[in-house]
KEMI-322661 format. One record per residue (C-alpha): residue in one letter; z, x, y. Coordinates in steps of 0.2 Angstrom, whole numbers, plus 5000, padded with zeros to 4 digits. Each point is the difference from the previous one (the first is absolute). Last residue first. Layout:
<balos>
A Z X Y .
...
</balos>
This chain:
<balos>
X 5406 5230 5539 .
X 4985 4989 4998 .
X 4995 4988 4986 .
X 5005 4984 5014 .
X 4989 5010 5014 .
X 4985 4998 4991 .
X 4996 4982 5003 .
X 5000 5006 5019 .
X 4984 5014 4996 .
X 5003 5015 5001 .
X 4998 5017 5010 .
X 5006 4988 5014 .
X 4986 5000 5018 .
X 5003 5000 5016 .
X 5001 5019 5003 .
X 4985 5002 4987 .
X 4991 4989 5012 .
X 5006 5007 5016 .
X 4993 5016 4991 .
X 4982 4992 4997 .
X 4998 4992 5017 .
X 5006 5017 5009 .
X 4989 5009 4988 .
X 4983 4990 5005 .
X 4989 5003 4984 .
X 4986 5018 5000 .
X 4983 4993 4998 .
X 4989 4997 4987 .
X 5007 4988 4992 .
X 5000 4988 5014 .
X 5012 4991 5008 .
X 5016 5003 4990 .
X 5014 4988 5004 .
X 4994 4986 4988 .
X 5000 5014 4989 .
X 5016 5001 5001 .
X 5006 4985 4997 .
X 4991 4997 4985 .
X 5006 5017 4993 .
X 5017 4993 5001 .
X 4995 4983 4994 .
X 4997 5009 4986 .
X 5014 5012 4999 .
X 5012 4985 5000 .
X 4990 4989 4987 .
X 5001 5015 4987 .
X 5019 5004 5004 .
X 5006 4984 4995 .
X 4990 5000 4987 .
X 5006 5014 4994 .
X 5018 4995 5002 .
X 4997 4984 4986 .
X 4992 5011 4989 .
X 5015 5012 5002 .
X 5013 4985 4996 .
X 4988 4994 4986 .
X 4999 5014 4991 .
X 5018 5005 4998 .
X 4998 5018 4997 .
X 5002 5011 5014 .
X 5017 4988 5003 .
X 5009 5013 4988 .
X 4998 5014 5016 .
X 5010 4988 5010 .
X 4994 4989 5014 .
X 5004 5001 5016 .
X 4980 5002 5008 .
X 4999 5015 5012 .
X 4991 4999 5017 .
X 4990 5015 5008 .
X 4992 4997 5017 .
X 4982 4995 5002 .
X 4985 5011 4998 .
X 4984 4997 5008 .
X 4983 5008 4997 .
X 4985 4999 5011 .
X 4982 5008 4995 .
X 4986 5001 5012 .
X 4985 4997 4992 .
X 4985 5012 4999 .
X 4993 4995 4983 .
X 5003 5011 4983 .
X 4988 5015 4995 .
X 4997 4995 4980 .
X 4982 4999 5000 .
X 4997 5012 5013 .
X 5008 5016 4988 .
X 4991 4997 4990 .
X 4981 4991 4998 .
X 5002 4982 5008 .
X 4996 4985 4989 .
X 5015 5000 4990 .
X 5009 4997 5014 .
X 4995 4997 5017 .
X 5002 4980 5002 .
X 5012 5000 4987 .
X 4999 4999 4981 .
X 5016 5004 4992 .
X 5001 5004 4981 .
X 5021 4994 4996 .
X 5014 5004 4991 .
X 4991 5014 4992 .
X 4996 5003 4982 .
X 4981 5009 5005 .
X 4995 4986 4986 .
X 5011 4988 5006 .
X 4995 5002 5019 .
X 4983 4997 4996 .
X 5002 4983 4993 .
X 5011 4995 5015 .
X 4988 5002 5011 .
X 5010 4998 5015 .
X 4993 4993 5016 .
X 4998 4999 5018 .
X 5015 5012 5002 .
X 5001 5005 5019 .
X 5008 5019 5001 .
X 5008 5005 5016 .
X 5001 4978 5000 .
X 5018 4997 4992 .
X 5006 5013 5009 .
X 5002 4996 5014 .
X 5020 4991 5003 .
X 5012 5011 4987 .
X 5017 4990 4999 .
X 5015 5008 4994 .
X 5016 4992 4995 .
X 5015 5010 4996 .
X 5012 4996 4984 .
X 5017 5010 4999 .
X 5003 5008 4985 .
X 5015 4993 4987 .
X 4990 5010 4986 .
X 4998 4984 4988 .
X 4998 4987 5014 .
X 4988 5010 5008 .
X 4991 5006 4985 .
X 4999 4982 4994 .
X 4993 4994 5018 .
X 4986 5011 5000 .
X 4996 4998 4981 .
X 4997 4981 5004 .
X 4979 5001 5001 .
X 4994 4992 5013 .
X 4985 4987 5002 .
X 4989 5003 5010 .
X 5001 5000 5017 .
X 4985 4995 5013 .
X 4998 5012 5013 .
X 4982 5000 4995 .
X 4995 4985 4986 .
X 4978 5003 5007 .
X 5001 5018 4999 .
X 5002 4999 4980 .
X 5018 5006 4997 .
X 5001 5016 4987 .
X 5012 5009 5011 .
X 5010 4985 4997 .
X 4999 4997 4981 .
X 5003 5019 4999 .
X 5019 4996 5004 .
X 5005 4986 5009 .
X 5017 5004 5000 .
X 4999 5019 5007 .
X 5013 5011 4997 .
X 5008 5013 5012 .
X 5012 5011 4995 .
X 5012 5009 5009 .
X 5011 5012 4989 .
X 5019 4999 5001 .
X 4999 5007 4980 .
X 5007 4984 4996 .
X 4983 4993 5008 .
X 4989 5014 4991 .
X 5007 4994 4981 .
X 4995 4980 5008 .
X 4982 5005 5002 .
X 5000 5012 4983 .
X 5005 4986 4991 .
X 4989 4987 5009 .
X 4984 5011 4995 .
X 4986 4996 5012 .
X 4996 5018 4998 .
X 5006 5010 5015 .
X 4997 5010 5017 .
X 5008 5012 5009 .
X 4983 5009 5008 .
X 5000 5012 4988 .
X 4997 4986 4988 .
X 4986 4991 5010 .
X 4991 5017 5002 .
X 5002 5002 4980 .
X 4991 4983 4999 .
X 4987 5001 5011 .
X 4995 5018 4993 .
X 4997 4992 4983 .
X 5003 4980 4998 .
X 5016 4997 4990 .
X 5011 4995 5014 .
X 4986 4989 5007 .
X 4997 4991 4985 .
X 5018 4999 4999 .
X 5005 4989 5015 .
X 5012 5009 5013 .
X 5015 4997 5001 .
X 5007 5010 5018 .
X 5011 5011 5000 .
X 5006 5003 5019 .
X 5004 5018 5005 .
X 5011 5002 5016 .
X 4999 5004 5018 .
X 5016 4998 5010 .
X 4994 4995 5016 .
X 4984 4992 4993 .
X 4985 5006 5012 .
X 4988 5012 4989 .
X 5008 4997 4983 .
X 5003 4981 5003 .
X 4984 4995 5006 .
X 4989 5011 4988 .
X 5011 4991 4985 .
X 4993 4984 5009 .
X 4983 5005 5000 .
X 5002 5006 4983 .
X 5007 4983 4993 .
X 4985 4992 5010 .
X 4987 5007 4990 .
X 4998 4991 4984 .
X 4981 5003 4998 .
X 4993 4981 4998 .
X 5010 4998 5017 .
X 5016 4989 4998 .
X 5020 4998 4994 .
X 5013 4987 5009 .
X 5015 5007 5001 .
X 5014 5010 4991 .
X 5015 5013 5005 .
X 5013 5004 4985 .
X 5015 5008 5010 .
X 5009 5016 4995 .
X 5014 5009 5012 .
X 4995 5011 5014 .
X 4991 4999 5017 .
X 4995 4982 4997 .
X 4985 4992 5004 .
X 5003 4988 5013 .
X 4995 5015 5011 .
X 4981 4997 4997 .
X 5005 4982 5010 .
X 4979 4998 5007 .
X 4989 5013 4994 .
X 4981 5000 5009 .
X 4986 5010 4988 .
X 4983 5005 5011 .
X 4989 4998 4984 .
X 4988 5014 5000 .
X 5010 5012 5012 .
X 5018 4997 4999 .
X 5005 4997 4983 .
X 4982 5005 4992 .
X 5003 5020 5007 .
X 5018 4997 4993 .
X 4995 4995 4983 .
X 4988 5016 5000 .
X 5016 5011 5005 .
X 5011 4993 4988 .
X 4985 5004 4987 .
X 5005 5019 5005 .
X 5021 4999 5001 .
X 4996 4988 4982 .
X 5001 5015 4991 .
X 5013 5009 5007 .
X 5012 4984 4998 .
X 4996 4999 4981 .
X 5007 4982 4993 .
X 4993 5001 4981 .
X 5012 4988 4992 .
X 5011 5012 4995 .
X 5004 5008 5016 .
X 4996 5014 5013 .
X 5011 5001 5013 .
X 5001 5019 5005 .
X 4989 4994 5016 .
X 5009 4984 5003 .
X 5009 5003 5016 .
X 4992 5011 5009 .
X 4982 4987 4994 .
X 5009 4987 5013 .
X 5009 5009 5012 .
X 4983 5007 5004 .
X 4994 4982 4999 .
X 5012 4997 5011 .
X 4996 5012 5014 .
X 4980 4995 4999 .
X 4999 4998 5019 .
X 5012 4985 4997 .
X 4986 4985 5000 .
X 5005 4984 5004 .
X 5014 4990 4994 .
X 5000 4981 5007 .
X 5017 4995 5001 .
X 5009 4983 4994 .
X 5010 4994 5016 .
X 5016 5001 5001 .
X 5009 4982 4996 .
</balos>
């Protein structure tokens, strides 16, 4: 089996590649290439300066073709999807946009929000998911959904439970599944506690209190932690269902499960390989991991093609 490759930085020919290809792109959602090329360049300054990303298996994402990406979701501020967006526009061989669902406080917060469209995101809208997958879009949902970015420091890298619109869109769409695991981010932002009373009045998901936040004036309340950020991606796999089987509850519960207790003991694993967050992990340990390792689970391998 060829060993899964660490991409490193391309001298910024792929992200050339990247905004070449979509610079007439503009679309109904928002996505706006041009105007993401300048936060791009703020994302990237955090890729490789602030939090010293490492990418293991970025070349499991496809070159073409849709495919619904998911893994475990952290950070107070939901950063990781841009750090791995920055991975694939600077270092993917064939860079392409990723739409990622993005909760809709966020999406309607000004500025944040029409960054976050420009950037390719979308609502948390299963129609508009599964329209961009017959479109051969990537799309990228995340299970846990705010309830994970909302985890109190104490329940890190513990899942929540996931929501099934993952597997539905899947099934639906005939799109491969690829798992992705983000190892760091669960403490840029440590969440001591939420006041949930505050939260509903500002109608967020969440009011977090960390150790900087609110009690530092802006911007030093909400700068994140130093840690060095890993994210794995496994090779795509496709489940052989029909488009019909989208709606038998129990089948898709029964495969989210599946999936749930997979990627945990995939985070498990590799923060038992991480030896401190605030250094860089061992890459040969991680990719003979990724090389050893299915993108599922055995019990998975009876609803696969």
């Amino acid at each position: 089996m060829a060993k899964v490759a660490t991409v490193e930085a391309s001298k910024g020919s792929s992200r050339t590649r990247f905004f070449e290809r979509y610079k007439n792109n503009v679309d109904e959602h928002g996505f706006n290439p041009t105007k993401y090329a300048f936060v791009e360049k703020f994302v990237r300054l955090l890729y490789t300066k602030w939090f010293g990303v490492q990418i293991a298996g970025l070349k499991s994402v496809p070159a073409t073709g849709s495919a619904v990406l998911f893994g475990n979701h952290s950070g107070v501020l939901p950063i990781d999807g841009c750090l791995l967006y920055d991975g694939i526009i600077n270092n993917h061989p064939e860079p392409r946009r990723v739409r990622f669902l993005v909760t809709k406080f966020l999406m309607d917060t000004p500025l944040i929000g029409k960054m976050l469209r420009g950037f390719g995101s979308i609502p948390p809208d299963y129609e508009t998911a599964t329209e961009l997958l017959h479109k051969q879009d990537l799309v990228y949902f995340y299970p846990e959904a705010e309830k994970g970015t909302g985890k109190l420091f104490k329940n890190r890298y513990k899942l929540v439970s996931f929501h099934a619109g993952f597997v539905r869109a899947a099934i639906e769409t005939g799109s491969p599944l690829i798992p992705v695991v983000t190892i760091g981010g669960e403490e840029i932002y440590p969440l001591l506690a939420n006041i949930k009373p505050l939260a509903k009045l500002i109608k967020a998901p969440y009011f977090p209190v960390t150790p900087f936040f609110p009690w530092l004036p802006f911007p030093f309340g909400v700068m994140p932690l130093p840690i060095k950020i890993m994210i794995c991606v496994w090779r795509p796999y496709k489940l052989k269902y029909p488009p019909a089987s989208a709606g038998d509850e129990g089948l898709v519960e029964e495969i989210v499960s599946d999936i749930q207790n997979d990627l945990q003991a995939k985070v498990k694993d590799l923060l038992a390989i991480r030896t401190s967050p605030f250094t860089r992990m061992n890459m040969d340990k991680v990719n003979d991991y990724l090389e050893n390792t299915s993108s599922f689970s055995p019990e998975m391998e009876k609803h696969l093609k």
